[in-house]
N, C-alpha and C positions, 0 to 999 in steps of 0.2 A: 461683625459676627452675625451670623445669622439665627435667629430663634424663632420655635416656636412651640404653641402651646397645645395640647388635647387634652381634651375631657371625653368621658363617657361614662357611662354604669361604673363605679366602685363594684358591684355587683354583677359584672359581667359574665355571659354562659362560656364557657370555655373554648369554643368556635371563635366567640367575638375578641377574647383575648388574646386569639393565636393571633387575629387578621391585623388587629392593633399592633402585637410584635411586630409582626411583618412591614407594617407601616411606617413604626417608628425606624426599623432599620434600614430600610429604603431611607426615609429622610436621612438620619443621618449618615450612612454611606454618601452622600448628595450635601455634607457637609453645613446642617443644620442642627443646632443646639436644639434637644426636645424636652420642653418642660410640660411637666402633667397640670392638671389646673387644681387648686385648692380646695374649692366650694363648686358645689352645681351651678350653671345655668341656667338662666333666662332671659327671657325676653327683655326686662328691664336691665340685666345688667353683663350681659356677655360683651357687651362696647367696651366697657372699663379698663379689659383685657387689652395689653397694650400689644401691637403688633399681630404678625398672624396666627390664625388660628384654624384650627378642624373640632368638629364635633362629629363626635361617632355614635349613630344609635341605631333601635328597633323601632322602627318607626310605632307599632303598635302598642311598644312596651316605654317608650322614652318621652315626657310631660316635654321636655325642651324641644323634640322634632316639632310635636304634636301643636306648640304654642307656635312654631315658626311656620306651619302650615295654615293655622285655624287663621292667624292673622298676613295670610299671604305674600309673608316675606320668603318661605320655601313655597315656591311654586315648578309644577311640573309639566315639562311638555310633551313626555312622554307617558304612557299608564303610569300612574304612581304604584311607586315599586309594592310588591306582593311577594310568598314564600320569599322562593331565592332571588328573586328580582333587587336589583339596588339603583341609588340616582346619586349623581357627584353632582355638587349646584356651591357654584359661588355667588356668597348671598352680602347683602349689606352689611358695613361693618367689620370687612375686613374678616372674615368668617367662610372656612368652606366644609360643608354639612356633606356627611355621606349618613345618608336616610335607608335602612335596608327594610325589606317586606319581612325580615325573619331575622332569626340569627348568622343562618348561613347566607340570609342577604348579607348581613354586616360586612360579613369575612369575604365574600366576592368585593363589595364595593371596597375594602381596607386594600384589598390583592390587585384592583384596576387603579386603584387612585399611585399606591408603590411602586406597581409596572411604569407610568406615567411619569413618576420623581425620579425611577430608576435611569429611563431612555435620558430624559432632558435635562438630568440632576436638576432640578429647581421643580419646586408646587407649581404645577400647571394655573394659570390665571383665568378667567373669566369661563369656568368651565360648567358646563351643560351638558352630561351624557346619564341618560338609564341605559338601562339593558337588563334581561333575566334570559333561564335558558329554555329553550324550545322543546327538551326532551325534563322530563320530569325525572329518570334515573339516568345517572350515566355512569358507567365504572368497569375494572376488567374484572374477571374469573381467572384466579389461580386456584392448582389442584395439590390438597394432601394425596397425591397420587404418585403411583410410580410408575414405571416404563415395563414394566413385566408385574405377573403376579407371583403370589408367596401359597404355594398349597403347604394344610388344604384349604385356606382361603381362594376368595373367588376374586373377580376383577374388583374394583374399586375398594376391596377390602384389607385397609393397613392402617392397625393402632399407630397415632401420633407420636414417635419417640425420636430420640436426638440422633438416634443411628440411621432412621430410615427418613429422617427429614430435618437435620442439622440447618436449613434454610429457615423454618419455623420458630426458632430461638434465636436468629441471627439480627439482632436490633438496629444495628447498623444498617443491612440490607431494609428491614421497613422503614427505616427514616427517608432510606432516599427514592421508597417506592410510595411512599405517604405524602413524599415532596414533590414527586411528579404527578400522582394523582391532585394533590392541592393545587398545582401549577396548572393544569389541562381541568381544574373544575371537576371534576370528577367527586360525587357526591354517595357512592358505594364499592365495595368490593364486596367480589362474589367469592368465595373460599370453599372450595367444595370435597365432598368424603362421602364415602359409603356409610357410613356410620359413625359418626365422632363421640356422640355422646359417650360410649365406654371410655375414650381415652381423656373428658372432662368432666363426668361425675358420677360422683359415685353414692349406688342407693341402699340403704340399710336392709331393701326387702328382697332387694338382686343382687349380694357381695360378688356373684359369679358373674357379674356380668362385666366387669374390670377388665380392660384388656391389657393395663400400665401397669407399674408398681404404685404403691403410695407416694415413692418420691417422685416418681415421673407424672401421677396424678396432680400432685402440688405444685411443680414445675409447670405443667399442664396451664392449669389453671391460673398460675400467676404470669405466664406468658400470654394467655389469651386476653387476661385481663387489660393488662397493658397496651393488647393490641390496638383493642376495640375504646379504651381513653385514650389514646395518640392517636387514632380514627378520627374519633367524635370530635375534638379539639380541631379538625382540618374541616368538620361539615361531610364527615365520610359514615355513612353507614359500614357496617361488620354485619355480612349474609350468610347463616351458614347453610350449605347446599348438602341433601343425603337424599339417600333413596329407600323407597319402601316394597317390601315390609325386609330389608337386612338388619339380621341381629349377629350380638357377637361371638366371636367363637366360641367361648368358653361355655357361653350363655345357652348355643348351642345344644353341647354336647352335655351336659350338666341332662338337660329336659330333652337330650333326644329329639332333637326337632332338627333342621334341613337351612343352610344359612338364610336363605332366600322363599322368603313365603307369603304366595301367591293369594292367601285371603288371612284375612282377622284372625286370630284365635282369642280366646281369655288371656292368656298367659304372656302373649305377644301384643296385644291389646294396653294390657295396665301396667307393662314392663315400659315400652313405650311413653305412654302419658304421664309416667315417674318421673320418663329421664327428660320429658322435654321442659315440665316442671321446674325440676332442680336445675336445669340448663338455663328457664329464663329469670329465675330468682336469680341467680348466682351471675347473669351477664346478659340485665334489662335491656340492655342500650343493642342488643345484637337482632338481627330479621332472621328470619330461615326462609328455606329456598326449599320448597318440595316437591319430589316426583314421586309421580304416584301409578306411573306406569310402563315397569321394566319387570321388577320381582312381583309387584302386587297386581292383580285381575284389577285394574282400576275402573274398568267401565262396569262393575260389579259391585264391587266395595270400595270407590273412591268415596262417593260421598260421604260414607259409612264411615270409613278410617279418618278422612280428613277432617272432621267433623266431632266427633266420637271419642276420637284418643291425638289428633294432633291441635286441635284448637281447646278442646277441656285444658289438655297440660297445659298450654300456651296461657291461656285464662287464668288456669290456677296457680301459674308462676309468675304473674302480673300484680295478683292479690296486693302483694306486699311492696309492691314498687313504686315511686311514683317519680314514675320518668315522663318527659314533658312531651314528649311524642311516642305515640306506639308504633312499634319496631314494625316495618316492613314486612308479609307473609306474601310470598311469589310461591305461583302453583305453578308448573312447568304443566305445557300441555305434549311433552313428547310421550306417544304412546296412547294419550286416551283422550276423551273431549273432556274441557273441562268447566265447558258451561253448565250443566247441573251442579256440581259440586261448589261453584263461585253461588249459586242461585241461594244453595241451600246453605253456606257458609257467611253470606255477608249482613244479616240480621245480627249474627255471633261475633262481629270481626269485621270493621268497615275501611281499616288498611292493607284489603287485597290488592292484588297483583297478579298479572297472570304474563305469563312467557312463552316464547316459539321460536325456533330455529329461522337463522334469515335464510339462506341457502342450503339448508340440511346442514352437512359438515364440513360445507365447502364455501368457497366464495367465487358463483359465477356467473353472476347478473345482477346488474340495478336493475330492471324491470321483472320482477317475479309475477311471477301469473297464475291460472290455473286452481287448481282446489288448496296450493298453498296461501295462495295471496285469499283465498275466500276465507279459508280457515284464522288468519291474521284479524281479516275485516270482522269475523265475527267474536273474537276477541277482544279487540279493538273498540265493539259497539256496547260492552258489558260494562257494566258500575263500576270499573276497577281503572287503572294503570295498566295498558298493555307495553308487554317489553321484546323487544329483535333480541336475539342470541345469534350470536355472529361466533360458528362453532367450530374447533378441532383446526380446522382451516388445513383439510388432509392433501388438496389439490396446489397447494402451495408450498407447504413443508416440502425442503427443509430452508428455502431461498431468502434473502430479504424480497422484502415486499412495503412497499410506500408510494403508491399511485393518488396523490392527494386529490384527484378529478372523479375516478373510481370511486373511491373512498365517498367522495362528497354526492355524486349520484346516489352510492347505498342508502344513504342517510337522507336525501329527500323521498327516496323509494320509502325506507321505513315509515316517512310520516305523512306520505300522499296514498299511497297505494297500498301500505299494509296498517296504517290506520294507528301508527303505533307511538308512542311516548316513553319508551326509554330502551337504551343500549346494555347489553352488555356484552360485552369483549372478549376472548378468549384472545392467549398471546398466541405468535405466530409457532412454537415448541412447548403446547401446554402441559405433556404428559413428564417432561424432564426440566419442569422451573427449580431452581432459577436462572438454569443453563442454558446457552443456544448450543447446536448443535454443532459447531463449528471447532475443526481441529487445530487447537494450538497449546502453545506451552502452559497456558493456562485456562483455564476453560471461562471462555465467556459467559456475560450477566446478557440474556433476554433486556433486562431493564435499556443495557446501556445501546446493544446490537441494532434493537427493533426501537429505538426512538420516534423515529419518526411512524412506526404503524400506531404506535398510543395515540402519539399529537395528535394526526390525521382523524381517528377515529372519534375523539372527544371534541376538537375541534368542532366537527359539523357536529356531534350530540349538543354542544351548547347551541349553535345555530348554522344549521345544513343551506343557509338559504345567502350566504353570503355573494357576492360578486364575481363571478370567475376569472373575470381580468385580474380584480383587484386580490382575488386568492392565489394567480400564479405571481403577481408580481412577490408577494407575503413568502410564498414559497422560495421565491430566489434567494431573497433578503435571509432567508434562513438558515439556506444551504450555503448559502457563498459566510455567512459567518462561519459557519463550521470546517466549510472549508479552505477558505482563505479570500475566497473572492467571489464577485459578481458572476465573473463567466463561469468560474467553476459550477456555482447553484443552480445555473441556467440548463447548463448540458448536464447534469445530475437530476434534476428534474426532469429535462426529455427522456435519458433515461429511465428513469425508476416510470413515468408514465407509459414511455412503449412497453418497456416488460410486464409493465402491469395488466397487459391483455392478454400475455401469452395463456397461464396456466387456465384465467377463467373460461377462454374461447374451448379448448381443447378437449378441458372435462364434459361441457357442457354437450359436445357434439358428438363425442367418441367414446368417454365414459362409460363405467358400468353401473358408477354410483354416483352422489354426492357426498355419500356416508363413508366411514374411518376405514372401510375393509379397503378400500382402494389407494395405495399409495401412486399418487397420478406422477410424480417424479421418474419413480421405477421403472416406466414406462408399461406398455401391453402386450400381449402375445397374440399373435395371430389368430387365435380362435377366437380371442376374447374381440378384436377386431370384428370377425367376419360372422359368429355365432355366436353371438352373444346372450341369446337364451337360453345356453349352457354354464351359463356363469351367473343365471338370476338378478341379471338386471334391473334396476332400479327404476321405473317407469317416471316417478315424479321428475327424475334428471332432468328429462328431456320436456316432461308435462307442464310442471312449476316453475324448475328453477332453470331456467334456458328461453333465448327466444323463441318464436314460432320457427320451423328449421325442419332439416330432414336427417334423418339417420342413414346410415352407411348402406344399407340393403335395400332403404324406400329410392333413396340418389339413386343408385343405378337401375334399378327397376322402371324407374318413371326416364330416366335416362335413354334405356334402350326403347320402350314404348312411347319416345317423344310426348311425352306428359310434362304438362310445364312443371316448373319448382316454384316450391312456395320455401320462401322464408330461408333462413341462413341454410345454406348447401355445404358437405364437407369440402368440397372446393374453395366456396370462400373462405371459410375458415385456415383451411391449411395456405391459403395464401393470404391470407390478415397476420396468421400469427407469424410467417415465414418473415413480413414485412416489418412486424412490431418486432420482430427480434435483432434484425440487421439493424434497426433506428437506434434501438437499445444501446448496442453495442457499439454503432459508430459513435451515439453521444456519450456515451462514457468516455470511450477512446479520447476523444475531443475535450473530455473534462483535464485530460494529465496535465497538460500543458497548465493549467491556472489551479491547481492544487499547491496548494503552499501551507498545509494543515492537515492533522487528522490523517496525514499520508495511510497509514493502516489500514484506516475502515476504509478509504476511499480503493486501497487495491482488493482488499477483500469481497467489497461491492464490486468491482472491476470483474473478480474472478465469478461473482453470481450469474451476472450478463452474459460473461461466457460462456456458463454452466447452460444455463435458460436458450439460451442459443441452441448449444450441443440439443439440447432437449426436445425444442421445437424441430431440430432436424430431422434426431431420430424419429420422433411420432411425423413428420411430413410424408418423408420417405415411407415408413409403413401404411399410411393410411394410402397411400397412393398404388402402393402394393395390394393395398386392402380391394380397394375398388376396380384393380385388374384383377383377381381372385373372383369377385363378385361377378363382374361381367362372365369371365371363363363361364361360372356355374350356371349362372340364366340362360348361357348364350347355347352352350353343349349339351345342357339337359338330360344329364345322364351319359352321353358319349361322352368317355372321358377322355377319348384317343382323338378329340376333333382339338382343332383353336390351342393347341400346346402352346406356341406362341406368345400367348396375353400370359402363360406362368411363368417362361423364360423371363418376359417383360417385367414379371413382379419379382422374380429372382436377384433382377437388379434391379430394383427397388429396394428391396430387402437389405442386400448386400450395402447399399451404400445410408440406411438408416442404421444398418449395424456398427460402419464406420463410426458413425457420428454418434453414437450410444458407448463405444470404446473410448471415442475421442472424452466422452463424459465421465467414463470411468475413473482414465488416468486424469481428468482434473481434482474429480471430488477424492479421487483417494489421497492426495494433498490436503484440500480442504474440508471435509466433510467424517464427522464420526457413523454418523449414520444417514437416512435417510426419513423414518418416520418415528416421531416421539414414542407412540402407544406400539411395543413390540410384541405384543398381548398375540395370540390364535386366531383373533378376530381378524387379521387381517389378511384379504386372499386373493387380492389383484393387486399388482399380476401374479404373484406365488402365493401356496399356502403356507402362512407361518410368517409373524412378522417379527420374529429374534432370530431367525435362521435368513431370512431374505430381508435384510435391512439396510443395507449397504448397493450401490450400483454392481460391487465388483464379484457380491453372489449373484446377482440375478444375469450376468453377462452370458457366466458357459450356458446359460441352457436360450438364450438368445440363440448365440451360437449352433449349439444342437437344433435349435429350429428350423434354419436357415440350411445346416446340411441335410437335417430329414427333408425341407422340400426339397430342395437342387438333387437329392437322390431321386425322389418321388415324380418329379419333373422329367429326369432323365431317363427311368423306366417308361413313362407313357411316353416320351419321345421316340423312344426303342419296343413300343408296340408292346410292352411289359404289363400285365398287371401287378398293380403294386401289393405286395403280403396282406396289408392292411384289410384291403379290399377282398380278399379273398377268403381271409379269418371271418370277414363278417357276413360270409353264407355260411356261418357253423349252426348245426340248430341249435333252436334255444328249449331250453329245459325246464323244468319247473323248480322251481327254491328246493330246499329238504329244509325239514321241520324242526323247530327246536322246541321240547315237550314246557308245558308249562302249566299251571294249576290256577284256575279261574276262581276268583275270591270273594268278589262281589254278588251279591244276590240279586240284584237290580237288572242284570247283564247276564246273558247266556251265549254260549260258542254253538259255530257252526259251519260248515261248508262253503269255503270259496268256492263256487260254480257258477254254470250260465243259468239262469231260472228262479236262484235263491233270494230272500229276503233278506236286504240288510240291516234293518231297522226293527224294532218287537212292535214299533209304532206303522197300524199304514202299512200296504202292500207290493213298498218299493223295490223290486226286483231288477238282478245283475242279466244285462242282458248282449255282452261281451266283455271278457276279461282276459288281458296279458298270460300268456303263456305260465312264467312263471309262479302266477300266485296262482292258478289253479290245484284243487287238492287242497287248501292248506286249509289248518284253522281259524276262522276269525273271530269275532267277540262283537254282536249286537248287542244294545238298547235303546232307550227312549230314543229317540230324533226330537221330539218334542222339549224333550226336559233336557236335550245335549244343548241346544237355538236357543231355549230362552235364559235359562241360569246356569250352564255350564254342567260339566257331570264327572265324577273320579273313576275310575277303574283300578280297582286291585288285583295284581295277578301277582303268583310266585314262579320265579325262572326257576329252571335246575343249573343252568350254565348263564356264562354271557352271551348276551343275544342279542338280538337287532328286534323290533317293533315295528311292524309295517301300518303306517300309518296313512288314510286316504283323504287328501283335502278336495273340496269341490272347484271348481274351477266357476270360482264366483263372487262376487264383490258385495254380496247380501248379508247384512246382517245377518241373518239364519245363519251364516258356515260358518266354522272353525278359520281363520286366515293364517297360514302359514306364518308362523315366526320373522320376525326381520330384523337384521344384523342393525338395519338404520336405526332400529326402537329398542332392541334388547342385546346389550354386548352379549349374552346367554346364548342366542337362539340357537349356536353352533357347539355347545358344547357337548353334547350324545349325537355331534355326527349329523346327517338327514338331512341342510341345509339345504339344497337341491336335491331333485327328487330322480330317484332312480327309474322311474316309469312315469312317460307323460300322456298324458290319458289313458292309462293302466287298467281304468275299469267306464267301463260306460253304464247307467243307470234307466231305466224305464222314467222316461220325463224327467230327468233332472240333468242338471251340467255331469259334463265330465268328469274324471277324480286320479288327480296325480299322485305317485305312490313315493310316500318318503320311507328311509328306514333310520329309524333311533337307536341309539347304542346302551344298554341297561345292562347291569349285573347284577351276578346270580345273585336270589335273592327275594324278599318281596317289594315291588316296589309299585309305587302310586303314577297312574295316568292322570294326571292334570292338568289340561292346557287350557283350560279359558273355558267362556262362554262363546256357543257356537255349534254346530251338529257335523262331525268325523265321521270316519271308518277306523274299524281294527283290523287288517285284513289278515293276522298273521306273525306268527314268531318265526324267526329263522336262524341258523347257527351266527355269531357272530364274525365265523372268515367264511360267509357263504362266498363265492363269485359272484359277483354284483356286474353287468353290465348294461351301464343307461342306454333307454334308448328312448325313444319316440314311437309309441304303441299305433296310435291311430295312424297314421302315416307310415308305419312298417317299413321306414327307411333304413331302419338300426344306425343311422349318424350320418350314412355316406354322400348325402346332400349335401351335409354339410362343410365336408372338405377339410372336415378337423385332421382328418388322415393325413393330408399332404402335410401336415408340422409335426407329426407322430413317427 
């Protein structure tokens, strides 16, 4: 019989007690009798003990380590262990010492020594390993969120209850997601909401701010509690993530006030620092995660708020606590800088954190660059823990995904080049956990589908810097358990490796965005191809998160003018990815033959590869089309009846990515419910509306439809035709008509859009050509001064619904107003005006340009607020004026553009 004995803290933190579970059942599974020891230990008399033994401590906190170091019977050859760091050492006497830097050292060292008893069933002998992890947070992000919104609530906005999140009660499901975060090391989860605190406490001086019942409050509360003690028990932090300034509904409508508000008030202020109060009395052990620039003006009132009413509450909810480490406070910096606010917060609060998107909302380069990677570094260089946000992951939805080489690049990129020490994770279907998207008789667990995207990603957050040989060999050994064999994990591996460059290559090169509006799966339409400043383009795409490279319009430009290329070309591109998808697929294919396991996932994964395929086809085919389209335009310059030829040429081009986009259809309509998690408004590439275009097999007929408007458009200029299109667009153009409205503010006075007039009360900057259309109308001057440096309201009253014509400068200066962006505010789109219906609409005496958007408001009074920065008003107009965009300075009305021929 085999025995043996542990000792450790009688007094042990509840981490350490989990890791000792864990230990003692590894031994005995490994058929060892575990007997606990009687009395402490020492130096003098731990011999006595007959046979083997473990002793398990903190090394800081346990007299028996500390005696076996000071007299150099535990010695270490590597850093002696710190925080989470731990050392396994077999030491004299028949005695093997696991010495942890912490508590959660302990529980890693109880979890490596088990894993070790587990492979060899027997206590490893004569053993010598430390290790600690490389990144300081590691963990995923799951969302109290849902796949559509609930009006009149806004996006992110939905009270905690068992109907709308039956997941969040489901105990079973956190065991075994608390077990794989314990197993992959993973030392937080991120848990994110628009506002939770209504649906976990409740304040005697705000009863209206409730969004539960009482029993769903108490329910509430005794399920979160629970969460966050079977957390802390594994060494897992409980993060709660909201955004400011969202209040709750009731809370709202009670005080009249607007869900989403953009500066401080009183009211909003002490409501606030209540709830964050009563949230951390009531669940010490929990972090929050804060953004502080979506609803709120953060470069305005961040430091204010965060400071003022999020760190007082926090403070004042600490009071009475005494928990052994203070909770985690991570400042997101999506939307606003967030080095003043850490500057002026960490004398108050010196367990900050600060956070940033690795790839925006996508994942398309280990080597980021440009003003993202600056923005990281200088994160990175502040008194905090900086952390990667690996986000939405909208370029890859809805496929598996498990490139363990990719993955392993991301993660030395995070901590060489963006400067950064912790992960956090978003799953590969965040908006619908704990579901994957996949259609079957019973709906899949994320948890179990995406296995290998967790491992991968936690894997390198413990340490990115491991061996690549000896990580693909790790990786075989993995796969071939799971799935029956060596060979199988072998070519399951080259697979999941080649397709793991399909989606990242593709967005990065051809994209509009990085950001959630773009479901890169659903493929693109032809304009969004070939004009894509019609679609508001995402500059950082290609600036930050991509290599050095050309875009589709600079290609053949420098193409035709024999100008060399710099850096990835859509050529290569569409021949890398054409090539990583055929490898894919042959190695999968290659996998059947030695599957003798898990047959399921492995046809399911089978049918991805061929999904990914269909995919890369389609986008090959069009982008190939794209760039004979492109050539036509440079080459004809304006004769549209010359070179028909190169659109024949792209007509089959067309034709046979459409095949291949059909061919995608009828697979996913088998497999696939939908296509992307968040089916919110926000989303508008390639269609607007992402609960209406969610699916490949809505977005097909108007593929379809595109492909006949050209092969028509085609075949009239082949037949010497002008096409209608082009003919409507010698129609004149007209001026808006006016929608009456009553000017409220006294700060601000109206006046005549003309050529000669003043737009500002500040300064004698005058309109010195202006768009057809706004001429005539009425607009609404003040400060410029007071608009640049702290922001400025407008009140008017409509009589009807209307549109707000609105002028942003075409300029990257602090001084302007910067257009809204769907990548920083899910909001920017909801009154409409995301794209601007006039680009360079107004030209100004010495100053940039000014493109004109129109906002959609009803009747009513309502408040202009958009930030710090200096506008235009140019004008109210009925809300179904005829709007047609065009491009003012260039007086082309579109037809350059060639959008016609898909129209």
């Amino acid at each position: 019989m085999k025995v043996i004995t542990l000792n450790y803290d009688r007094n042990a933190a509840p981490r350490v007690a989990y890791g000792i579970q864990r230990l003692r059942e590894a031994l005995q599974n490994s058929g060892y009798t575990v007997l606990a020891a009687e009395t402490p230990w020492s130096l003098h008399n731990y011999r006595s003990v007959q046979g083997l033994k473990i002793y398990i401590g903190n090394r800081l906190e346990s007299e028996f380590v500390q005696q076996l170091e000071k007299r150099d019977v535990l010695l270490y050859h590597t850093e002696a262990p710190e925080g989470e760091g731990f050392y396994l050492a077999s030491c004299p006497g028949g005695i093997t010492v696991i010495s942890g830097g912490s508590d959660s050292g302990v529980l890693y060292g109880c979890l490596e020594l088990a894993s070790r008893i587990g492979e060899d069933q027997k206590l490893p002998s004569d053993i010598a390993y430390g290790d600690k992890p490389r990144f300081s947070l590691r963990g995923p992000a799951i969302g109290l969120q849902k796949t559509t919104v609930e009006p009149p609530r806004q996006t992110y906005e939905y009270p905690i209850t068992t109907d709308r999140f039956p997941w969040f009660y489901d105990r079973s499901l956190w065991q075994d997601f608390l077990h794989m975060m314990v197993e992959e090391r993973c030392n937080v989860v991120y848990l994110w909401s628009g506002h939770p605190f209504s649906s976990l406490v409740q304040l005697e001086d705000y009863p209206e701010a409730l969004e539960v019942t009482e029993e769903e409050l108490a329910f509430n509360r005794e399920t979160f509690r629970w969460i966050t003690e079977e957390a802390d028990r594994r060494g897992i932090w409980v993060v709660l993530k909201f955004y400011n300034i969202h209040i709750p509904l009731p809370f709202a409508q009670k005080h009249d006030l607007k869900l989403h508000q953009p500066k401080p008030l009183p009211i909003t202020s002490d409501y606030y620092k209540k709830s964050i109060a009563a949230f951390v009395q009531s669940f010490p052990n929990a972090g929050l995660m804060v953004c502080l620039g979506e609803a709120l003006q953060g470069q305005i009132y961040g430091v204010e708020w965060f400071n003022e009413t999020i760190l007082a509450g926090l403070l004042e909810g600490l009071k009475h606590s005494n928990v052994k480490e203070k909770p985690p406070i991570i400042l997101r910096s999506h939307a606003i800088e967030p080095q003043k606010v850490i500057e002026a917060a960490l004398p108050l609060y010196p367990n900050l954190y600060t956070e940033a998107k690795y790839n925006g909302e996508s994942l398309t380069t280990y080597t980021p660059r440009g003003r993202w990677q600056e923005t990281h570094n200088r994160l990175g260089s502040l008194q905090t823990i900086h952390i990667v946000n690996v986000h939405i992951l909208a370029n890859l939805e809805p496929f598996r995904y498990g490139a363990p080489s990719f993955i392993q690049k991301c993660m030395q990129a995070a901590k060489y080049r963006l400067k950064a020490n912790g992960l956090h994770l978003y799953p590969l279907f965040f908006w619908d956990w704990p579901y994957a998207p996949d259609k079957s008789e019973k709906r899949l667990r994320q948890l179990e589908r995406d296995w290998i995207w967790f491992a991968a990603w936690f894997r390198y957050a413990w340490n990115p810097d491991r061996d690549p040989s000896a990580e693909r060999n790790y990786w075989i050994d993995t796969l071939g358990k799971r799935f029956g064999s060596r060979e199988a994990g072998k070519s399951i591996l080259d697979a999941y490796e080649a397709s793991g460059e399909c989606a990242p290559k593709l967005l990065r090169r051809f994209g509009i965005t990085e950001g959630n509006r773009q479901t890169m799966s659903l493929g693109m339409t032809m304009s969004q191809l070939t004009n894509p400043e019609r679609h508001m383009p995402w500059p950082d795409l290609w600036e930050s998160q991509s290599p050095q490279g050309e875009r589709l319009e600079d290609f053949v430009v420098k193409e035709l003018s024999g100008e060399t290329h710099i850096g990835e070309t859509p050529t290569d591109i569409i021949a890398d990815a054409q090539r990583h998808a055929e490898e894919a697929l042959l190695a999968i294919k290659q996998a059947s033959h030695f599957v003798t396991q898990n047959r399921e996932e492995y046809e399911r994964l089978a049918s991805d590869m061929t999904a990914i395929r269909h995919m890369v086809q389609a986008y090959v085919h069009k982008v190939k089309a794209a760039i004979l389209i492109l050539t036509y335009k440079h080459s004809v310059k304006g004769e549209y009846f010359n070179q028909v030829e190169l659109l024949e040429a792209a007509a089959g081009e067309l034709a046979q990515g459409l095949d291949s986009y059909r061919e995608l259809t009828t697979l996913t309509e088998k497999t696939y419910l939908f296509a992307n998690s968040m089916q919110t408004p926000q989303r508008k590439v390639p269609i607007r509306g992402g609960l209406d275009y969610r699916h490949w097999s809505a977005c097909l007929p108007l593929y379809e439809a595109e492909l006949k408007a050209f092969r028509l458009h085609v075949q009239e200029l082949k037949s010497g035709i002008l096409p209608e299109a082009l003919k409507n667009l010698k129609a004149p153009i007209v001026p808006y008509a006016e929608a009456p409205f009553r000017l409220l503010s006294e700060h601000a006075e109206s006046y005549l859009v003309e050529k000669g007039v003043e737009v500002f009360t500040d300064g004698d900057i005058h309109i010195v050509g202006c768009a057809e259309e706004l001429n005539g109308l009425t607009g609404i001057r003040f400060s410029q001064r007071q608009a640049g440096l702290h922001g400025l309201a407008i009140e008017i009253e409509l009589n009807q619904p209307s549109k707000v014509l609105v002028g942003y400068f075409n300029s990257k200066d602090d001084q302007w107003l910067q257009v809204p962006s769907l990548e920083e505010n899910t909001h920017a789109d909801d009154r409409g005006g995301y794209a601007p219906i006039l680009r360079k609409g107004l030209r100004l005496y010495a100053y940039p340009s000014v493109n004109i958007h129109a906002f959609q408001y009803e009747a009513g009074r309502q408040t202009l607020d958009f930030g710090k920065g200096a506008f235009l008003i140019l004008g109210v107009i009925p809300v179904d004026q005829d709007i047609r965009a065009r491009d003012v300075e260039h007086k082309n009305d579109g037809i350059d553009t060639l959008d016609w021929l898909y129209e």
